[in-house]
C-alpha positions in Angstrom: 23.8 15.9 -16.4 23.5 18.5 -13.5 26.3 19.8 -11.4 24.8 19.5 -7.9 25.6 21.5 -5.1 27.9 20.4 -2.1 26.7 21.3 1.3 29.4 22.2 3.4 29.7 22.4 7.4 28.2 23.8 9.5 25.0 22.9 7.7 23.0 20.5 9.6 21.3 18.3 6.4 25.1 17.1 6.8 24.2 15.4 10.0 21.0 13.2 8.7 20.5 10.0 8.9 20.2 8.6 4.8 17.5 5.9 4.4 17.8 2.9 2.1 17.3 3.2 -1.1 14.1 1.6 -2.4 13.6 2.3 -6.0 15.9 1.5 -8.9 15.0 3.5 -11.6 15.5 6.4 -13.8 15.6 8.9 -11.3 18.2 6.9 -9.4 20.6 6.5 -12.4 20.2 10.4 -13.2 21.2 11.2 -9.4 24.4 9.3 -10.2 25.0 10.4 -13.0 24.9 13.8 -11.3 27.0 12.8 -8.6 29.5 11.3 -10.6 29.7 14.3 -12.8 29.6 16.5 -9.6 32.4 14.6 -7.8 34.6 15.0 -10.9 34.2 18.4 -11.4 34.7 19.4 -7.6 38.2 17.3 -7.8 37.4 14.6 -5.5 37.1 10.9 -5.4 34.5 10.1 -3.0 30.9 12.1 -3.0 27.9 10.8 -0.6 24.1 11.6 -1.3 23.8 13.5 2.2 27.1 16.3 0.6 24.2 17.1 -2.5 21.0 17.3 0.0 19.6 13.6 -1.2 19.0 11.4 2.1 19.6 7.9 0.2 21.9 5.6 1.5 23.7 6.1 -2.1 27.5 7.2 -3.1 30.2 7.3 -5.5 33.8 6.9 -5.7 36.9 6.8 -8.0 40.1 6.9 -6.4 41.9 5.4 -9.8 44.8 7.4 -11.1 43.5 8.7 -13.8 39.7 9.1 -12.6 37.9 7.3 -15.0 37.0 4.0 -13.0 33.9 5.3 -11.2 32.0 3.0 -8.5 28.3 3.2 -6.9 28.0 1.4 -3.3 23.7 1.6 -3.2 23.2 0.6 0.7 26.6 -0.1 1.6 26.9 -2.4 4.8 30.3 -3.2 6.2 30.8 -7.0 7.3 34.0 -7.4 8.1 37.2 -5.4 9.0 40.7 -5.9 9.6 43.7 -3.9 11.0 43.6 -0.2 11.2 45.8 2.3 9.4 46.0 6.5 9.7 45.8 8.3 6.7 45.4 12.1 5.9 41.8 13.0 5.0 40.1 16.0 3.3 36.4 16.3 2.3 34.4 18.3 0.0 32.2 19.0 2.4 34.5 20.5 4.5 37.1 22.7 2.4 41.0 23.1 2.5 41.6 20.8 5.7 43.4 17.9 6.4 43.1 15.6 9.5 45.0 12.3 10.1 42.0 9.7 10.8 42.4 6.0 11.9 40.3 3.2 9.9 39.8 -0.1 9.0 42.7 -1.3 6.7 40.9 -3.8 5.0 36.8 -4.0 4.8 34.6 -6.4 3.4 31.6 -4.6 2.0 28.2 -5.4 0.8 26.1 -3.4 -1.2 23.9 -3.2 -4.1 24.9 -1.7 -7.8 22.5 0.9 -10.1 20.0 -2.1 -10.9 19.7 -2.7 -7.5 21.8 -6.2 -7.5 23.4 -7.4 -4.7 27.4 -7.3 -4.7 30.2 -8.3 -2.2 34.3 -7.1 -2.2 36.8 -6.8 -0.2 38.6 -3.6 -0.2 41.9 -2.1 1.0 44.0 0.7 0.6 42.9 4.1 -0.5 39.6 2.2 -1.5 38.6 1.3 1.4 39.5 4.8 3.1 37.2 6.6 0.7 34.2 3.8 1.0 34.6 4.5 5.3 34.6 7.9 4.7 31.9 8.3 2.5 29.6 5.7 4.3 30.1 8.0 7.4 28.5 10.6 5.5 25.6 8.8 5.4 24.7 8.2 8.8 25.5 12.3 9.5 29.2 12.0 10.3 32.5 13.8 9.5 35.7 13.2 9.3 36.7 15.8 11.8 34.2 14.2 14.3 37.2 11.5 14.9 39.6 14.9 15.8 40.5 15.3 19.1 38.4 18.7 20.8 41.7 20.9 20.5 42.0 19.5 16.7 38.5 20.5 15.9 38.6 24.2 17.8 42.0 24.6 15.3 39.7 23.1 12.4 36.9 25.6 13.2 39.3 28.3 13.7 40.8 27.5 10.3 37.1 27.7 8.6 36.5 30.6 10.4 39.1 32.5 8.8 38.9 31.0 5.0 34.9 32.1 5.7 36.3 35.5 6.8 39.2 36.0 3.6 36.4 35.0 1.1 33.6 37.1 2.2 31.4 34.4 3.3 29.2 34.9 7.0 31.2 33.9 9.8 29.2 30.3 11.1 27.8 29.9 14.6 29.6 26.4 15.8 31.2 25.1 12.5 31.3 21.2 14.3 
């Protein structure tokens, strides 16, 4: 297993479009097992292909207490949703903020697993937070792209200075 890197904003292979996955094979079990591994070990519980720089319509999640109930959604496709709830959401792609975002409070999603069968649930809660979240990824959005344009000249603000306090260049239009 590899730890892969997360891309983080501004970088624009954040905003591409991820294609269907087509193949379901060894290298598509090792990418998993990669980001699986590279979730876990960068604290989160949701990781998209797009955050490591693969453009497959691929990602992971655990949002279990004790994070050992991981789950693959390989072309996720959202058929249904119901009510809408606000929660606070963070991203590893976008370090150290926080941003109340409205969603879907219930989803029913279809997708395919690592052998490439088809699979249907219905999801709610923190479950189906982290699927919306991360399926956003895939089409090149973020979750401060639902902040308000005040919100998001505080959010850049904010990046500007942790970029600043850890040494790292200054971006040109974080979002």
């Amino acid at each position: 297993m590899a730890k892969l890197e997360i891309l983080e904003i501004p970088d624009p292979r954040l905003r591409t479009v991820a294609k269907p996955v087509e193949a379901f094979d060894d290298g598509l079990l090792q990418l998993i097992e990669d980001m699986t591994e590279t979730m876990y070990e960068a604290q989160g519980i949701g990781l998209a292909a797009t955050q490591v720089n693969v453009h497959k319509r691929l990602l992971v999640l655990d949002v279990s207490e004790a994070q050992d109930q991981p789950r693959v959604y390989i072309n996720p496709e959202i058929l249904e949703t119901e009510g809408r709830e606000t929660c606070e959401e963070g991203c590893l792609s976008v370090p150290g903020i926080y941003a109340e975002v409205s969603r879907a409070e219930k989803i029913t999603v279809k997708a395919q697993n690592a052998d490439g069968s088809f699979f249907e649930e219905e999801l709610d809660g923190m479950h189906a937070v982290c699927l919306q979240h991360e399926m956003d990824h895939l089409v090149g959005k973020l979750f401060v792209d639902y902040l308000s344009p005040l919100k998001r000249r505080m959010v850049t603000k904010k990046l500007e200075k942790q970029r600043k306090v850890s040494g790292q260049k200054p971006a040109k239009a974080l979002l």
